[in-house]
VEXDRENLUM-920293 format. One line per field, with one value per residue (C-alpha): residue in one letter; residue number from 0; x, y, z. Coordinates in pm, whole numbers, plus 32768, in hexadecimal, padded with zeros to 4 digits. Example, Ala and Ser with C-alpha at 12.3 -4.5 7.8 and 13.67 -1.06 7.14 Angstrom:
<sites>
type: (a|s)
seq: (0|1)
X: (84CE|8557)
Y: (7E3E|7F96)
Z: (830C|82CA)
</sites>
This chain:
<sites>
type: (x|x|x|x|x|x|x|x|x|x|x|x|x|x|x|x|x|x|x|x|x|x|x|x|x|x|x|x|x|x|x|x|x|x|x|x|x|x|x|x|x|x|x|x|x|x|x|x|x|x|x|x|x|x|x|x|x|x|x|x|x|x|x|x|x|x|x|x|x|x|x|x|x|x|x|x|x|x|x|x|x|x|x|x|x|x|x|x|x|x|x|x|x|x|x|x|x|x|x|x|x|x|x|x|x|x|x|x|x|x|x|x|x|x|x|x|x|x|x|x|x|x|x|x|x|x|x|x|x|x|x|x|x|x|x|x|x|x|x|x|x|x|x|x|x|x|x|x|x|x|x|x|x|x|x|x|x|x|x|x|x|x|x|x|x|x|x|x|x|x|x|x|x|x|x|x|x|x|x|x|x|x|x|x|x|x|x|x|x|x|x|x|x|x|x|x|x|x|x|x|x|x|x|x|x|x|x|x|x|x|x|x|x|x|x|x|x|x|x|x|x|x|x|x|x|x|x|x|x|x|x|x|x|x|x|x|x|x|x|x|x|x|x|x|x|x|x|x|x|x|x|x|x|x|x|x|x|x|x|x|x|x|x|x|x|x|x|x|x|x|x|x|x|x|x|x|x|x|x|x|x|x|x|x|x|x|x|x|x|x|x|x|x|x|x|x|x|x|x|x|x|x|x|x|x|x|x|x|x|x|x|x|x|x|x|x|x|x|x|x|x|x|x|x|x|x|x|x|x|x|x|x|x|x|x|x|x|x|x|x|x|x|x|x|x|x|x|x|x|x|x|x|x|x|x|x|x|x|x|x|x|x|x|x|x|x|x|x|x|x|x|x|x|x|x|x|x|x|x|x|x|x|x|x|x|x|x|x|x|x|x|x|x|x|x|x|x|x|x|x|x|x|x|x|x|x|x|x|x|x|x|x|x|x|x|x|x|x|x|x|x|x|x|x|x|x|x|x|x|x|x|x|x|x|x|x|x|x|x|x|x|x|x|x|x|x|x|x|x|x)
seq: (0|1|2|3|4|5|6|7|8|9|10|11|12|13|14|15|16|17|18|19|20|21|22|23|24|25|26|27|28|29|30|31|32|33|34|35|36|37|38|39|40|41|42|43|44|45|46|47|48|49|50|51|52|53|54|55|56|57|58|59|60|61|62|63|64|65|66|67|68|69|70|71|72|73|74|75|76|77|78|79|80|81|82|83|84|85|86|87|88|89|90|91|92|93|94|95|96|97|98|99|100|101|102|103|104|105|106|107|108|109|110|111|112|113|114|115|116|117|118|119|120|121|122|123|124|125|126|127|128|129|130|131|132|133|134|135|136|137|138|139|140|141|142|143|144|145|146|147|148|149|150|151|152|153|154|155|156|157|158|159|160|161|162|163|164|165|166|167|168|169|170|171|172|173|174|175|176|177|178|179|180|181|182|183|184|185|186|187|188|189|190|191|192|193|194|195|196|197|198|199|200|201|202|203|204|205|206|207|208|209|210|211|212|213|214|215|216|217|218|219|220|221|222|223|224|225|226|227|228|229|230|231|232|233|234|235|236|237|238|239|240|241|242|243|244|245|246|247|248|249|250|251|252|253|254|255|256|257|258|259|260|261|262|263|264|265|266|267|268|269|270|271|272|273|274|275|276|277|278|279|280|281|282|283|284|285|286|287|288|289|290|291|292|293|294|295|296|297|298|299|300|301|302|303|304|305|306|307|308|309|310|311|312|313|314|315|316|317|318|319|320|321|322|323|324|325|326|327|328|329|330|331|332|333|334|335|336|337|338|339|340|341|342|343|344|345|346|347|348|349|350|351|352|353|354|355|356|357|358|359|360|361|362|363|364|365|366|367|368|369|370|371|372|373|374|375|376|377|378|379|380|381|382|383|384|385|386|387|388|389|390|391|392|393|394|395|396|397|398|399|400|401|402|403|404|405|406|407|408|409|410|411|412|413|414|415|416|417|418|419|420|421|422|423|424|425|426|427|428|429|430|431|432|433|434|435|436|437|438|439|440|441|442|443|444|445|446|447|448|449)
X: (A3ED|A3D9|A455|A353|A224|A2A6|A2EC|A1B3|A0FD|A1C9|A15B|9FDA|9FD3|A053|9FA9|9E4E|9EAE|9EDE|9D51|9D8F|9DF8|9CA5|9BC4|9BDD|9AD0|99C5|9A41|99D2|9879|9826|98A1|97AB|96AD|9718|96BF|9575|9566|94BB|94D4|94FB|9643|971B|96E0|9752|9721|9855|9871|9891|996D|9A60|9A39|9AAB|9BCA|9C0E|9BDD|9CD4|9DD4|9DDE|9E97|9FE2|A0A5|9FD0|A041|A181|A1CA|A20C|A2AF|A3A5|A3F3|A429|A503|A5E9|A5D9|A576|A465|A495|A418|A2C6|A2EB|A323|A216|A149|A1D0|A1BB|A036|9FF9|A0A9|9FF7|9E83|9EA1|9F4A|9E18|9CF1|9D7B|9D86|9C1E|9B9D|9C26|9BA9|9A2B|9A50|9AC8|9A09|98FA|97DF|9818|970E|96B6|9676|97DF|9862|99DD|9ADE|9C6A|9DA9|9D92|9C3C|9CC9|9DFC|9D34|9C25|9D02|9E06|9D78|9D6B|9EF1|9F3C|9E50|9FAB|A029|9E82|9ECA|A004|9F5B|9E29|9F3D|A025|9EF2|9E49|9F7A|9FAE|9E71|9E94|9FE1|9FCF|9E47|9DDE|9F27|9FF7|9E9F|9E41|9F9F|9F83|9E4B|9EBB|9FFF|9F61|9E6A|9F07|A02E|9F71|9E3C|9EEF|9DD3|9E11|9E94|9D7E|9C4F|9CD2|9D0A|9B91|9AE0|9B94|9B4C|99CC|99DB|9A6D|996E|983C|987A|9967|9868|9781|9852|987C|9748|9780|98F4|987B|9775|986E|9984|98A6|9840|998C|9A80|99E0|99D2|9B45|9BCA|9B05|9B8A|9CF7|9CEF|9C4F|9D51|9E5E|9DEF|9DC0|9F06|9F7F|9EC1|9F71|A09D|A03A|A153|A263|A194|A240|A379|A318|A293|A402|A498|A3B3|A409|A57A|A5EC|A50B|A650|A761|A835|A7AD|A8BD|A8FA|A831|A7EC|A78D|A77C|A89A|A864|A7CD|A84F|A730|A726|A6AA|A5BA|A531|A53F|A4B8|A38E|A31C|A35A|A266|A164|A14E|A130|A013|9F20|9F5D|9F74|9FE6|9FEB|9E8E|9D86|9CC0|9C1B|9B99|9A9A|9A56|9A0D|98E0|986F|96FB|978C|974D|9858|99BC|9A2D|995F|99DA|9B37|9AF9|9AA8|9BA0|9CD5|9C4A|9CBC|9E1D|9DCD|9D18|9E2A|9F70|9F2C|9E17|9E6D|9FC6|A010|9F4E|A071|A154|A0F8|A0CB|A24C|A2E1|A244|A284|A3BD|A444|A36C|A42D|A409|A4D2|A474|A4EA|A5CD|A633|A769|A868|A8B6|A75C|A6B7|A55D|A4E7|A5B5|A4EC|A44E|A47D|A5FC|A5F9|A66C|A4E7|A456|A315|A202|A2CF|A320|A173|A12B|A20F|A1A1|A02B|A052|A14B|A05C|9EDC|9F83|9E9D|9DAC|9E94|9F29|9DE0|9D8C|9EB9|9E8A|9D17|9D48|9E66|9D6A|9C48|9D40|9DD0|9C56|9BC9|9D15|9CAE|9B71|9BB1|9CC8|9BD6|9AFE|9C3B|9C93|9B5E|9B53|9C90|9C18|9AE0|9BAE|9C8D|9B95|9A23|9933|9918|9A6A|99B8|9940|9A5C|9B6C|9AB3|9AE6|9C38|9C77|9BC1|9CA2|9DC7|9D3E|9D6A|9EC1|9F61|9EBE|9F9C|A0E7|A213|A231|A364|A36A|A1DF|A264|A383|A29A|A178|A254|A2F2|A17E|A117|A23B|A1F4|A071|A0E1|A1D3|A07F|9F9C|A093|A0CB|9F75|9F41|A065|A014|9E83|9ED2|9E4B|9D25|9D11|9D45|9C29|9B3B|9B87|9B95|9A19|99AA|99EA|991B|97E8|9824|9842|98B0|9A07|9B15|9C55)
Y: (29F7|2B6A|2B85|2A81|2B25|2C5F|2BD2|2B2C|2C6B|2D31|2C29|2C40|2DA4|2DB0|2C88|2D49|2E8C|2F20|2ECB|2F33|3087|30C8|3020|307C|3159|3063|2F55|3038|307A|2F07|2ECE|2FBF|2F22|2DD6|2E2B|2D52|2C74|2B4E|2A0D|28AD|2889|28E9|290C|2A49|2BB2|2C60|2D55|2C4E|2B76|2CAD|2CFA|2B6B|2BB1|2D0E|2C6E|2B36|2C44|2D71|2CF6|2D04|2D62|2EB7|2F28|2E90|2E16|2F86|300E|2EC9|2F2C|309D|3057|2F6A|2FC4|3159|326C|31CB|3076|3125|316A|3005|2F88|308B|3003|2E8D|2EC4|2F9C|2E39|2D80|2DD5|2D10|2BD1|2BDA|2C63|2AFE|2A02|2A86|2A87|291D|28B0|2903|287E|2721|271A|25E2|25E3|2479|23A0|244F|259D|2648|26F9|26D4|275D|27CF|2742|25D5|25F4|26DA|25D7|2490|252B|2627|2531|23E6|22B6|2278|239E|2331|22D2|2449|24E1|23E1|2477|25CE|253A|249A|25E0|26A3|25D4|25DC|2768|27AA|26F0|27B1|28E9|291E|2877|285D|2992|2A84|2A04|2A31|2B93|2BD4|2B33|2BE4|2D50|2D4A|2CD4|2DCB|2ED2|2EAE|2D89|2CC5|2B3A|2A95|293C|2A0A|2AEE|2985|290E|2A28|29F8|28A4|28EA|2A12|2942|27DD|28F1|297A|2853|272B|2805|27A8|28CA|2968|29A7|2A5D|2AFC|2B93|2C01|2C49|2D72|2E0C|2DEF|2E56|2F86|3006|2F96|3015|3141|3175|311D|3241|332D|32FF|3334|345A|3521|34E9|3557|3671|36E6|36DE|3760|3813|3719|3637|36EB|3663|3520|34F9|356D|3444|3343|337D|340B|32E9|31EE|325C|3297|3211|3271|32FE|327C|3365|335A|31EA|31AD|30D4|3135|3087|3059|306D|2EEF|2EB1|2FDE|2F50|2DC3|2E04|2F16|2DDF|2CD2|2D96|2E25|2C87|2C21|2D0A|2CE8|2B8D|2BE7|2A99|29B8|2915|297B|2A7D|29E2|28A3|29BC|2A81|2905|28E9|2A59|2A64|2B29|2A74|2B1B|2ACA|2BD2|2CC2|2C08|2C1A|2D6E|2D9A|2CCE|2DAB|2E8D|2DF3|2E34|2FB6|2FDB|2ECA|2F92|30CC|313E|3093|3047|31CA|324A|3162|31E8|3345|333C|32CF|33A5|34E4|3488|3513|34C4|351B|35D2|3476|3390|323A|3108|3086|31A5|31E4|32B1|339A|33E5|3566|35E2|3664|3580|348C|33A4|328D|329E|329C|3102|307B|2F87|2EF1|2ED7|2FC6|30CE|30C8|30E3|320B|32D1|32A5|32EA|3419|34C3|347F|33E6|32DD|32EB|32B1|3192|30FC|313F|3060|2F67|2F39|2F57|2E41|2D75|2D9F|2D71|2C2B|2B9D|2BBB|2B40|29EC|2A0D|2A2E|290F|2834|2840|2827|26D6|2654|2665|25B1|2491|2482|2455|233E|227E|22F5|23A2|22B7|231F|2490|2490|23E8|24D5|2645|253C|251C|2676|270F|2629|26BA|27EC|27A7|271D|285F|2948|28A7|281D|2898|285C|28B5|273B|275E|28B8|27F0|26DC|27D3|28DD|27C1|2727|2870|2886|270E|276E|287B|277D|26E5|281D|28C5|2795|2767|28D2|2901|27B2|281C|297F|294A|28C2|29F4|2AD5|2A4C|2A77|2BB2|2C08|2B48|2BD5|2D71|2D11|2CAB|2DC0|2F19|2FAB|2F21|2F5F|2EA2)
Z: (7994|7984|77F9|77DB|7879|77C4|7680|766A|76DA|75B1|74B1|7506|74F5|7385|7336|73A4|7338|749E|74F3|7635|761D|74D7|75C0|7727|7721|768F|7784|78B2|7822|77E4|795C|79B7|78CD|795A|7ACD|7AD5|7984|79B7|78AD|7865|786B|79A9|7AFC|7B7E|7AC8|79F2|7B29|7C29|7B43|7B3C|7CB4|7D37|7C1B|7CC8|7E17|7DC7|7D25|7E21|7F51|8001|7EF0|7EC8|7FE9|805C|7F05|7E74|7F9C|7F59|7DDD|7E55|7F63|7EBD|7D17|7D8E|7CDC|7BB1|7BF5|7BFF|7A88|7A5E|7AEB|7A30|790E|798F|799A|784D|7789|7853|783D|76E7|779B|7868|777B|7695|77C8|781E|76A3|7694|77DA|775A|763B|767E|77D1|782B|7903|79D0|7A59|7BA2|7AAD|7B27|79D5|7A00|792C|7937|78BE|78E8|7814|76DC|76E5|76E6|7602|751F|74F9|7501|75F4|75D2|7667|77C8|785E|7841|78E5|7A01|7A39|7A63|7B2C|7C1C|7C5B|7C7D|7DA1|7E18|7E0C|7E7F|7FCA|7FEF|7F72|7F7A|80CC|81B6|8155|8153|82A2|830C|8298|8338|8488|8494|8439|8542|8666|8626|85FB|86F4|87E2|8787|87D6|86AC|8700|872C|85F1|853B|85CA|8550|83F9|83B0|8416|8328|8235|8265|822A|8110|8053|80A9|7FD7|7EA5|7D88|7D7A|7EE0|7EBC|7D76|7E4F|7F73|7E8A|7DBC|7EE2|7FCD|7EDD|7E6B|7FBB|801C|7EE8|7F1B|809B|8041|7F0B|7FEB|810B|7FC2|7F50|807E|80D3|7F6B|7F65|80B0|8022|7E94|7E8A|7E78|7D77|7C2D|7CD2|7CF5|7B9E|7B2C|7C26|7B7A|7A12|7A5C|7B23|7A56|7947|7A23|7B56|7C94|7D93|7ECF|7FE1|812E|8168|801B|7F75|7E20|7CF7|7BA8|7A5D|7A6C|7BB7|7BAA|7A65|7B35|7C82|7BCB|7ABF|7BD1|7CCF|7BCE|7B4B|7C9F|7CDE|7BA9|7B5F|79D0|794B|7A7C|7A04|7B5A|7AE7|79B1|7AB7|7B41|79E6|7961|7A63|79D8|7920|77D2|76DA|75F0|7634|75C3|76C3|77F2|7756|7746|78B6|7949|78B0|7998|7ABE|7A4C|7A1D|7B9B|7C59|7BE1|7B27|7C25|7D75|7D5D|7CF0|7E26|7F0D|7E2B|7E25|7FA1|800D|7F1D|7F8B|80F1|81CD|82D4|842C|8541|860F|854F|8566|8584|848B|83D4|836C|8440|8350|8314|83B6|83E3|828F|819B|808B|815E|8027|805A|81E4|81ED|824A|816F|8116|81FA|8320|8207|8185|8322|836E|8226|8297|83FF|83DD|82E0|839B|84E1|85A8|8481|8381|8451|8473|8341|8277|8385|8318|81C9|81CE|8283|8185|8061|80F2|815B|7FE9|7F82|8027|7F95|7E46|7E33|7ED7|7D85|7CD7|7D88|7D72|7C0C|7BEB|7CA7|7BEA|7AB0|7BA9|7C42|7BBA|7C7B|7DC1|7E18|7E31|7FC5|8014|7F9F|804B|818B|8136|80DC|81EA|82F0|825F|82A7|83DA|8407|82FF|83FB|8540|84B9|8437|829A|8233|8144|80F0|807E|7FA0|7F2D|7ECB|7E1D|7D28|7CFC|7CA1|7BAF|7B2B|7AC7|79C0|790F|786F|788F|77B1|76BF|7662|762A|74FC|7469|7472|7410|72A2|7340|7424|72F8|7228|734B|738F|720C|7212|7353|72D3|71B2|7297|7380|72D1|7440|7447|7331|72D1)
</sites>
């Protein structure tokens, strides 16, 4: 799966003469353009379309996700995932670009768009077997991974680190969740560009004061990333070592598993977006790649490995492990290893903090797969089946938040896995479509170059 994400990622790039990397700067100042536009086709702005992909994409695996790859593949997993993201921007500027261009409006005016509508349109009506397939796993996914395992998340996060009770914490979720999901996309496109900035915004802040109280040690850390991104990493401390292969698995596996690239989600929300150019929302929605992993993902990043060892040592680290050594190599992992470099560094705030930020993350999480869900069982069962799948989803809400899911975990993970299969098939066999509307698109639109 990863060679194939990867590969396909590679392939784009040449085949697009790296648009990413000539048009960054242009795809930031139409997002900015695109804050407010208004037209006839779409429902939510080219902002808000980015923000419910942003919200959808930056969850768990931003903060525990990293602190994973680190703890298991080392510093140089970090590299990966840099690396991971920078191929994938394409993989995700061609599933939006597809996505609007194949998209419909259907007959209760929702303009829907993703996979399963580039495969039945792109590649004709005998290829509906292979979109179903996609609509299927990604209802599926969605009620897992979007709706059970956020809530889950959520749950777990606050009542460990406030005591709060985990069925009023599950109550005030699903309430949350009715208010602004019943509202349909419009309403999380609405929630979505104003939450995320803020949360992203709080979660960066928290970062950087942290790295900027310990500045001195970040030259070394940059030499971890890219030295160990090339060579075994020695056993240390807690640390068990890591050969170049599982630093360059566990850094692509997380940085995937945080921005989505390839999966198929994102372009469901960019196809509800008012551009009417393709290739601007295309352009926009490789963004989300840059901010999820080379912004936020860095700042987790950046924050364990500058961290040591405080002179109470918690729970869980190794015994060979003193006061002052690398906190990354100390034996913690995930979510415990994010929690200790927060709160040694800024404390009760820093605890909070994580904890809130996890929270947020996790809650537009649910948000953002909702729309995702709901698309796919528009394309399933038509619009009627709408209403009754935010009841459904917001239920499950409900029962993630309280229950243990170590199978919904299983079942969601090898959905997720299932949805790229056709996301990623109907990309290479559209490509020379995708390549003569780009090459078309440029023409029209003398900002963009390829």
């Amino acid at each position: 799966m990863l060679v194939l994400l990867v590969g396909t990622g590679l392939y784009l790039n040449f085949g697009l003469k790296f648009y990413s990397f000539r048009n960054w700067i242009r795809a930031y100042k139409c997002l900015w353009e695109g804050r407010d536009h208004k037209s006839e086709h779409g429902e939510i702005s080219p902002w808000n379309a980015l923000m419910t992909a942003i919200a959808a994409d930056i969850g768990t695996g931003n903060i525990v996700g990293v602190a994973t790859a680190i703890a298991i593949g080392g510093p140089g997993a970090l590299f990966w995932m840099w690396v991971t993201a920078l191929v994938g921007m394409m993989t995700k500027f061609s599933e939006v670009l597809l996505s609007v261009h194949f998209r419909e409006k259907t007959p209760a005016g929702n303009w829907v768009g993703g996979a399963m509508y580039f495969i039945k349109n792109g590649l004709g009506k005998n290829w509906t077997w292979l979109a179903i397939c996609f609509a299927v796993f990604g209802t599926c996914a969605c009620l897992g991974t979007g709706a059970m395992v956020q809530a889950n998340a959520v749950c777990g996060n606050l009542v460990s680190t406030f005591g709060l009770n985990k069925y009023i914490v599950a109550v005030v979720l699903v309430a949350l969740c009715v208010l602004v999901l019943l509202g349909g996309v419009k309403r999380v496109g609405a929630v979505a560009g104003r939450l995320v900035p803020f949360m992203a915004g709080l979660y960066i802040l928290l970062c950087l004061i942290i790295i900027g109280m310990n500045i001195e040690r970040v030259p070394a850390v940059f030499a971890w990333v890219v030295v160990d991104a090339f060579t075994p990493t020695a056993a240390q401390g807690g640390f068990v070592g890591a050969s170049i292969m599982l630093a360059i698995r566990m850094g692509m596996a997380r940085g995937i598993f945080s921005n989505e690239a390839g999966l198929g989600t994102a372009p469901m929300a960019h196809a509800a977006s008012t551009a009417e150019s393709p290739l601007v929302q295309a352009s926009i929605g490789m963004l989300d790649v840059f901010i999820d992993t080379i912004i936020v993902c860095s700042m987790t990043g950046f924050v364990i490995l500058v961290g040591v060892v405080p002179d109470v040592i918690p729970a869980g680290v190794a015994a060979n492990v003193a006061p002052g050594d690398p906190l990354w190599s100390s034996g913690l992992n995930g979510g415990a290893l994010t929690a200790v470099a927060f709160g040694s560094a800024l404390s009760t705030l820093g605890e909070y903090g994580v904890s809130i930020s996890l929270a947020l993350f996790a809650f537009t999480t649910t948000l953002g797969w909702c729309v995702y869900g709901e698309r796919c069982v528009i394309f399933l069962f038509g619009d009627k089946a709408q209403l009754a799948f935010r009841i459904v989803y917001c239920a499950a809400v409900g029962v993630g938040a309280v229950i243990a899911l170590d199978m919904v975990w299983l079942i969601a993970d090898t959905c997720n896995a299932l949805m790229a299969f056709p996301n990623l098939f109907g990309i290479l066999f559209l490509s020379p479509v995708l390549f003569q509307i780009v090459r078309e698109e440029v023409k029209k639109d003398p900002r963009f170059v390829c």
